[in-house]
Legacy VTK file of the C-alpha trace (Angstrom):
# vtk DataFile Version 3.0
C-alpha trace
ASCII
DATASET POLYDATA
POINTS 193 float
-37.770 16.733 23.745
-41.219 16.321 24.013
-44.427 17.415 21.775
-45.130 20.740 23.495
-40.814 21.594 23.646
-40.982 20.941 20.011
-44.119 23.327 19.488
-42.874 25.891 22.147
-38.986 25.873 20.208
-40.721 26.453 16.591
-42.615 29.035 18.512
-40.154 30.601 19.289
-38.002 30.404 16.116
-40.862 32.525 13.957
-41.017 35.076 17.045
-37.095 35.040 16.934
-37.006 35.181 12.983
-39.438 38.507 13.128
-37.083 40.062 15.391
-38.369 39.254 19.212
-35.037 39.193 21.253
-36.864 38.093 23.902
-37.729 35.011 22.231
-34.252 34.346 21.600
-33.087 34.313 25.006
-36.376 32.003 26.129
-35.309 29.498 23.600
-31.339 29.428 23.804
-32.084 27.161 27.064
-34.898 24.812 25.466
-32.093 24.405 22.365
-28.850 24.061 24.031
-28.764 20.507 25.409
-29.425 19.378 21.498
-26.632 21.994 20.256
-24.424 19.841 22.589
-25.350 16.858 21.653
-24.891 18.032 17.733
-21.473 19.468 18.634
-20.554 15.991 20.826
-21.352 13.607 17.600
-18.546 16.048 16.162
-16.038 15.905 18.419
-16.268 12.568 18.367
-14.652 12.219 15.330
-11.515 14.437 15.862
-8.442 13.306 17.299
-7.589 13.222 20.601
-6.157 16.397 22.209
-8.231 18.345 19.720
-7.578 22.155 20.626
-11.052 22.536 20.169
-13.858 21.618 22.868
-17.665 20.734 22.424
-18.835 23.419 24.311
-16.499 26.003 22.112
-17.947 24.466 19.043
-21.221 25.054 20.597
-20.232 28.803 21.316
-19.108 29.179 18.158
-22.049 28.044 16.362
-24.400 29.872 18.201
-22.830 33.315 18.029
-22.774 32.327 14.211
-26.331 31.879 14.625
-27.499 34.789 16.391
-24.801 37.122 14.305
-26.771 35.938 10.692
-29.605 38.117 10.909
-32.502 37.235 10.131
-33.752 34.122 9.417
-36.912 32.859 8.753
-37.318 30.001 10.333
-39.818 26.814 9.407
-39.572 24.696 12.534
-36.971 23.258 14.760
-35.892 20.657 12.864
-34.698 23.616 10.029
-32.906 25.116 13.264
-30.904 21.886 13.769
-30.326 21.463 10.654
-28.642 24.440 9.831
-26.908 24.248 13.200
-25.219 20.929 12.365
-24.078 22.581 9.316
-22.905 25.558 10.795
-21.077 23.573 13.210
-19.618 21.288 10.279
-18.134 24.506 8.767
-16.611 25.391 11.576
-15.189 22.021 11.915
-13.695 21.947 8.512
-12.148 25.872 8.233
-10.746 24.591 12.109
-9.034 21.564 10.363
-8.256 23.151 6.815
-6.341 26.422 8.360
-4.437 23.974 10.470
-3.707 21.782 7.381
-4.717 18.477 8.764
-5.103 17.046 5.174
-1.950 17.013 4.469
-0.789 15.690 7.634
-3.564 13.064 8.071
-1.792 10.736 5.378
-4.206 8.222 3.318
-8.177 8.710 4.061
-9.297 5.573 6.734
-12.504 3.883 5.346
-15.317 4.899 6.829
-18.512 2.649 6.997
-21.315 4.603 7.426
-23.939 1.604 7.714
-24.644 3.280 11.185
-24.671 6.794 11.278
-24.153 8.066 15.258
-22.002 5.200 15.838
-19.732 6.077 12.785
-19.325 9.608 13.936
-17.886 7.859 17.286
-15.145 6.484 15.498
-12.037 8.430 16.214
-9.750 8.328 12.911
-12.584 9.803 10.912
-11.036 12.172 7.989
-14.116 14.830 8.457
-12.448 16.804 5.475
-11.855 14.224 3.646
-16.089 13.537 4.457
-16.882 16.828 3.572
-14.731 16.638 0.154
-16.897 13.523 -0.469
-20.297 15.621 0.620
-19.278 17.838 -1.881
-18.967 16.012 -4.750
-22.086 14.593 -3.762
-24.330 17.700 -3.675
-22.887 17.980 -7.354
-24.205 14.847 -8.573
-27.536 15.379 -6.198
-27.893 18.219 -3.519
-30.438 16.738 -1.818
-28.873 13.230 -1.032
-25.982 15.422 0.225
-28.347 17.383 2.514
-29.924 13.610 3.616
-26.710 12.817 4.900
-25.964 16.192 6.480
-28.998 16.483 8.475
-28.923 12.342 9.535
-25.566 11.904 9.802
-24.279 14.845 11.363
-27.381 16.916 12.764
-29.091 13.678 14.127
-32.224 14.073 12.919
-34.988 11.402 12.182
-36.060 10.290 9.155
-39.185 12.159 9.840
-37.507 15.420 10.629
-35.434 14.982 7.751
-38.377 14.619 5.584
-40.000 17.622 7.185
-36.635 19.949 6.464
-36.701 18.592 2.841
-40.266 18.196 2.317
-40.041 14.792 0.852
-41.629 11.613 1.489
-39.965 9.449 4.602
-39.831 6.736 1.649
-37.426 9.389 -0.031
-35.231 10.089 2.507
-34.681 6.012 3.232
-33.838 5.738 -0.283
-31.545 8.813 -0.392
-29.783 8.087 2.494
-28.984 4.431 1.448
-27.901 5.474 -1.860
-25.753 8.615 -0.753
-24.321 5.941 1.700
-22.932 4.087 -1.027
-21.851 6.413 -3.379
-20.007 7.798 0.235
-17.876 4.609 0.657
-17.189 4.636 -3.296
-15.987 7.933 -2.974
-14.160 7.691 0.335
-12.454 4.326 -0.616
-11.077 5.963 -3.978
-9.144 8.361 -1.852
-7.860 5.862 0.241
-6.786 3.676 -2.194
-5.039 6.781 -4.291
-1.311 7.479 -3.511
LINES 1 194
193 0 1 2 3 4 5 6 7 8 9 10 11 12 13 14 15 16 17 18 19 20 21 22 23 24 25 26 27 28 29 30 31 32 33 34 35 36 37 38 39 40 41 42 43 44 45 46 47 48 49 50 51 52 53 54 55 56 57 58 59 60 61 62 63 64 65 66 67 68 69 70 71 72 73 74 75 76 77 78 79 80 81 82 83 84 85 86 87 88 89 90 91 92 93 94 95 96 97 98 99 100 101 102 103 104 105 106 107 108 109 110 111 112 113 114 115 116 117 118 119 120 121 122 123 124 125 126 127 128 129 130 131 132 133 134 135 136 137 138 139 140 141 142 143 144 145 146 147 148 149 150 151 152 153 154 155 156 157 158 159 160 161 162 163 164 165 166 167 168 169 170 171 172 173 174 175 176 177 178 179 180 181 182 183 184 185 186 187 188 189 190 191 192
């Protein structure tokens, strides 16, 4: 997405967030292509045969979206960000109701030294991940919300920073430690019986 896409989609956000419908339906095309992409980095991780589809998960998220009222918007990169969470919800009451946990045996270990590529991997526990998130955002919220919008909304370091208004420095550190404390975390459950 270029500079003036960025611009025109944070635009239209604020006109959204004051209640312009018409705003809404110019910017559900500009948006959608990165919804997918979200939603794709998701599905990545389920199992094969997932009942599920991308473009469902894209559906679903977005009529979550438009259904939440108001929302005051601070750029694009908030958008995403609370998109990729939306859609990570989703993703987990989709897996919980259909009690994949208990079905999905010992957690796999997950390396997360490389973020998109990890979310490729196909015997990713993403409960198990978001049990871990959890935990995290108890011990510190915003290294949780580091991983959350790098991991699984695919934002920069610089958008990241922006959502957070931190330093890029910060986020850097934050994600490397959250990264660890994710493998400690992920590797105790694996290695429980």
């Amino acid at each position: 997405m270029d500079i003036s896409s960025t611009h025109e989609v944070t635009r239209l956000l604020k006109a959204w967030s004051v209640g312009d419908e018409a705003a809404l339906e110019k910017l559900t095309p500009l948006v959608y292509r990165q919804l997918h992409n979200i939603a794709q980095r998701y599905m990545a991780g389920e199992r094969p045969g997932h009942t599920l589809q991308t473009t469902a998960l894209v559906n679903e998220a977005y009529l979550r979206l438009v259904d939440s009222g108001k929302v005051n918007w601070q750029d694009r990169a908030h958008f995403f960000a609370v998109s990729a969470q939306l859609m990570r919800r989703i993703l987990i009451d989709f897996a919980r109701s259909r009690g994949y946990l208990k079905r999905g045996g010992a957690v796999p270990h997950i390396s997360l030294e490389e973020a998109p590529s990890v979310c490729n991997e196909p015997d990713v526990n993403l409960v198990a991940l978001d049990d871990a998130l959890k935990a995290l955002s108890a011990v510190d919220e915003r290294k949780s919300k580091v991983v959350e919008l790098k991991f699984f909304g695919g934002l920069s370091v610089e958008e990241t920073a922006e959502v957070l208004r931190v330093s890029c420095d910060t986020v850097v550190r934050d994600w490397r430690l959250a990264k660890l404390w994710l493998l400690r975390e992920l590797s105790r459950g694996e290695n429980e019986p």
